[in-house]
N, C-alpha and C positions, 0 to 999 in steps of 0.2 A: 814624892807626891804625898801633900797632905788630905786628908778628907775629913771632917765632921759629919759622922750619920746621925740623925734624931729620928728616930719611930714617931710615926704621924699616925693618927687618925683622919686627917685630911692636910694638906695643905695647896698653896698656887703662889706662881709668880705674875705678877704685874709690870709691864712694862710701858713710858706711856701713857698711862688710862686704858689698857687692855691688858687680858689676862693671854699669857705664854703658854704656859704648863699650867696645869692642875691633876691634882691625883687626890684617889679617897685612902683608904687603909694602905699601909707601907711607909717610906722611909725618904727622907730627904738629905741628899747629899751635899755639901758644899765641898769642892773639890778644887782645890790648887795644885799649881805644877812648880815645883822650885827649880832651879840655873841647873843642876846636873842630873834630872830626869831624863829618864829614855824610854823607850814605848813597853820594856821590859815592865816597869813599875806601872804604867798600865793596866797589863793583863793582871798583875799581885791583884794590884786594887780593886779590879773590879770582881776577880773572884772573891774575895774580901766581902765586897759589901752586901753582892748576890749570898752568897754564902752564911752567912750571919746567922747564928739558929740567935736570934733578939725578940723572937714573938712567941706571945705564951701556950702554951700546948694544954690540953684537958683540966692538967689538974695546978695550971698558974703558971707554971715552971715556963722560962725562956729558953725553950727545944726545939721552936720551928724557922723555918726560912721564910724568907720573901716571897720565894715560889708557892710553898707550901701552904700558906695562907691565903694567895692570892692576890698580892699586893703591889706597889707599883711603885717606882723611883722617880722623884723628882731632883734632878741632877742641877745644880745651880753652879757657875764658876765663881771662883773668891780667891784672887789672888791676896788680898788681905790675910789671908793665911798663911804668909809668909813675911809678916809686918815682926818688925824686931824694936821690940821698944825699953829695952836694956838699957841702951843710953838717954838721956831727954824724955820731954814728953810727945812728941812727933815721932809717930813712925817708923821706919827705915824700909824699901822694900826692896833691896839689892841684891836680897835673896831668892826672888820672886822671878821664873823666867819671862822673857822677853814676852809680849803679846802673840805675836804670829809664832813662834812657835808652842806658847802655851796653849794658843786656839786647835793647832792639829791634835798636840795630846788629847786636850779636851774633845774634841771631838771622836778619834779612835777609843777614849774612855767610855763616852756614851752608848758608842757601838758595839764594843767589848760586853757592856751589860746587856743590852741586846741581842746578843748573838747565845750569853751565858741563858737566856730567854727571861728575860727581864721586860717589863713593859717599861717604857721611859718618858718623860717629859722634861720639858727643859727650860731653863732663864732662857737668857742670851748675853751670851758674850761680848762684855766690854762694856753692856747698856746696864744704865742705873735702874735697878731693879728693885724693887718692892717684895719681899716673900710675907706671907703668912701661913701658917703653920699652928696647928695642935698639936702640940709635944703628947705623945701617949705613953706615961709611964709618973715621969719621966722619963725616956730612955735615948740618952746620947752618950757617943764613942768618938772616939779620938782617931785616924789610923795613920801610919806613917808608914810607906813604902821603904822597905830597908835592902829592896833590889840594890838601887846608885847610891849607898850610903856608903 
Protein backbone atom coordinates (compact mmCIF):
# COMPACT_ATOMS: atom_id res chain seq x y z
CA UNK A 1 0.00 0.00 0.00
CA UNK A 2 1.27 3.23 -1.28
CA UNK A 3 0.11 6.74 0.25
CA UNK A 4 1.43 10.31 -0.41
CA UNK A 5 0.51 12.55 2.73
CA UNK A 6 0.81 16.59 2.08
CA UNK A 7 -0.04 18.80 5.26
CA UNK A 8 -2.72 21.30 4.11
CA UNK A 9 -3.90 24.32 5.28
CA UNK A 10 -7.06 23.51 3.48
CA UNK A 11 -7.97 21.46 0.82
CA UNK A 12 -11.38 19.63 -1.39
CA UNK A 13 -12.27 17.33 -3.81
CA UNK A 14 -14.58 18.01 -6.81
CA UNK A 15 -16.30 15.56 -8.47
CA UNK A 16 -18.62 16.50 -11.39
CA UNK A 17 -19.11 20.18 -10.48
CA UNK A 18 -19.61 19.26 -6.79
CA UNK A 19 -17.54 19.35 -3.96
CA UNK A 20 -16.94 15.60 -2.19
CA UNK A 21 -14.68 16.07 0.83
CA UNK A 22 -13.26 19.32 2.06
CA UNK A 23 -11.20 19.89 5.02
CA UNK A 24 -9.37 23.00 6.61
CA UNK A 25 -6.04 22.51 8.71
CA UNK A 26 -4.66 18.69 8.26
CA UNK A 27 -3.44 16.33 5.79
CA UNK A 28 -4.25 14.86 2.34
CA UNK A 29 -3.80 11.43 1.61
CA UNK A 30 -3.63 9.86 -1.83
CA UNK A 31 -3.69 6.21 -1.12
CA UNK A 32 -3.14 3.20 -3.51
CA UNK A 33 -3.54 -0.45 -2.98
CA UNK A 34 -0.80 -2.63 -5.06
CA UNK A 35 -1.64 -6.83 -6.44
CA UNK A 36 -0.23 -8.15 -2.95
CA UNK A 37 -1.90 -5.96 -0.28
CA UNK A 38 -3.90 -7.33 2.54
CA UNK A 39 -5.96 -5.62 5.11
CA UNK A 40 -2.67 -6.04 7.45
CA UNK A 41 -1.03 -3.04 5.42
CA UNK A 42 -4.15 -1.29 6.21
CA UNK A 43 -4.03 -0.99 9.73
CA UNK A 44 0.32 0.03 9.19
CA UNK A 45 -1.03 2.68 7.10
CA UNK A 46 -3.41 4.22 8.68
CA UNK A 47 -1.58 4.38 11.99
CA UNK A 48 1.04 5.78 9.98
CA UNK A 49 -0.58 8.64 8.73
CA UNK A 50 -2.95 9.25 11.97
CA UNK A 51 0.29 9.25 13.67
CA UNK A 52 2.61 11.47 12.06
CA UNK A 53 4.02 14.09 14.55
CA UNK A 54 4.31 16.56 10.68
CA UNK A 55 2.80 19.76 12.41
CA UNK A 56 4.73 22.28 14.08
CA UNK A 57 4.56 22.54 17.88
CA UNK A 58 5.33 26.03 19.99
CA UNK A 59 8.55 26.64 19.00
CA UNK A 60 8.40 25.38 14.89
CA UNK A 61 9.60 22.07 15.43
CA UNK A 62 7.27 19.22 13.55
CA UNK A 63 6.22 17.38 17.09
CA UNK A 64 2.57 17.18 16.70
CA UNK A 65 -0.17 14.80 15.40
CA UNK A 66 -3.24 15.22 13.30
CA UNK A 67 -5.24 14.76 16.50
CA UNK A 68 -3.33 16.97 18.41
CA UNK A 69 -3.77 20.03 16.24
CA UNK A 70 -7.14 19.30 15.41
CA UNK A 71 -6.95 18.44 12.03
CA UNK A 72 -8.73 16.44 9.39
CA UNK A 73 -7.87 13.93 6.55
CA UNK A 74 -8.91 14.16 3.24
CA UNK A 75 -8.40 10.57 1.82
CA UNK A 76 -8.41 10.45 -2.02
CA UNK A 77 -7.82 7.00 -4.08
CA UNK A 78 -4.90 7.02 -6.83
CA UNK A 79 -4.27 3.94 -8.18
CA UNK A 80 -1.70 5.92 -10.37
CA UNK A 81 0.55 5.17 -7.58
CA UNK A 82 1.37 2.32 -8.82
CA UNK A 83 2.12 3.42 -12.47
CA UNK A 84 5.67 2.04 -13.57
CA UNK A 85 7.10 4.06 -16.26
CA UNK A 86 10.60 2.38 -16.34
CA UNK A 87 10.08 1.17 -19.76
CA UNK A 88 8.35 3.70 -22.53
CA UNK A 89 6.55 6.77 -22.03
CA UNK A 90 3.09 5.20 -21.01
CA UNK A 91 2.57 3.96 -17.99
CA UNK A 92 2.22 0.34 -16.82
CA UNK A 93 -0.19 -0.30 -14.00
CA UNK A 94 0.06 -4.09 -13.46
CA UNK A 95 1.16 -3.35 -10.31
CA UNK A 96 -1.93 -1.77 -9.25
CA UNK A 97 -4.67 -4.00 -7.63
CA UNK A 98 -7.71 -4.93 -9.36
CA UNK A 99 -10.74 -2.25 -8.57
CA UNK A 100 -13.14 -4.04 -6.52
CA UNK A 101 -10.79 -5.36 -4.39
CA UNK A 102 -8.86 -2.03 -4.21
CA UNK A 103 -12.18 -0.30 -3.26
CA UNK A 104 -12.84 -2.69 -0.01
CA UNK A 105 -9.18 -1.82 1.18
CA UNK A 106 -9.83 1.61 0.42
CA UNK A 107 -12.64 1.68 2.25
CA UNK A 108 -11.50 -0.44 5.61
CA UNK A 109 -8.44 2.43 5.16
CA UNK A 110 -10.83 5.20 5.60
CA UNK A 111 -12.36 3.46 8.56
CA UNK A 112 -9.29 2.34 10.05
CA UNK A 113 -8.52 6.31 10.32
CA UNK A 114 -11.68 6.80 11.72
CA UNK A 115 -11.72 4.47 14.30
CA UNK A 116 -7.75 5.70 14.99
CA UNK A 117 -10.19 9.00 15.72
CA UNK A 118 -9.41 10.74 12.73
CA UNK A 119 -12.03 13.16 11.20
CA UNK A 120 -12.17 12.01 7.29
CA UNK A 121 -13.42 13.05 3.97
CA UNK A 122 -13.20 11.72 0.89
CA UNK A 123 -12.89 11.65 -3.29
CA UNK A 124 -14.65 8.86 -4.72
CA UNK A 125 -13.64 5.95 -6.10
CA UNK A 126 -12.89 5.41 -9.58
CA UNK A 127 -14.50 8.99 -10.51
CA UNK A 128 -12.37 11.63 -12.11
CA UNK A 129 -11.73 13.84 -9.61
CA UNK A 130 -10.57 17.33 -9.13
CA UNK A 131 -8.39 17.98 -5.74
CA UNK A 132 -7.19 21.22 -4.73
CA UNK A 133 -5.00 21.74 -1.98
CA UNK A 134 -2.70 24.16 -0.08
CA UNK A 135 0.54 22.53 0.44
CA UNK A 136 1.55 23.94 4.14
CA UNK A 137 5.16 23.73 4.45
CA UNK A 138 5.81 22.40 2.05
CA UNK A 139 5.36 19.26 3.80
CA UNK A 140 4.98 15.82 1.80
CA UNK A 141 5.86 12.04 2.51
CA UNK A 142 6.03 9.27 0.87
CA UNK A 143 4.78 5.93 2.79
CA UNK A 144 5.09 2.35 1.79
CA UNK A 145 3.34 -0.42 3.70
CA UNK A 146 6.26 -3.05 4.12
CA UNK A 147 3.49 -5.41 5.92
CA UNK A 148 3.09 -7.68 2.20
CA UNK A 149 6.53 -6.68 0.99
Amino acid sequence: MRAVVQRVSQASVVVDGKTTGQIGLGMVVLVGMGTGDVEDDVGWTAAKVVGLRIFPDQAGKMNRTLLEVGGSLLIVSQFTLYGDVQKGKRPSFTAAMEPVAAETLYRKFCEACRRLGARVEEGVFRAEMQVFLVNDGPVTLILESPVSK
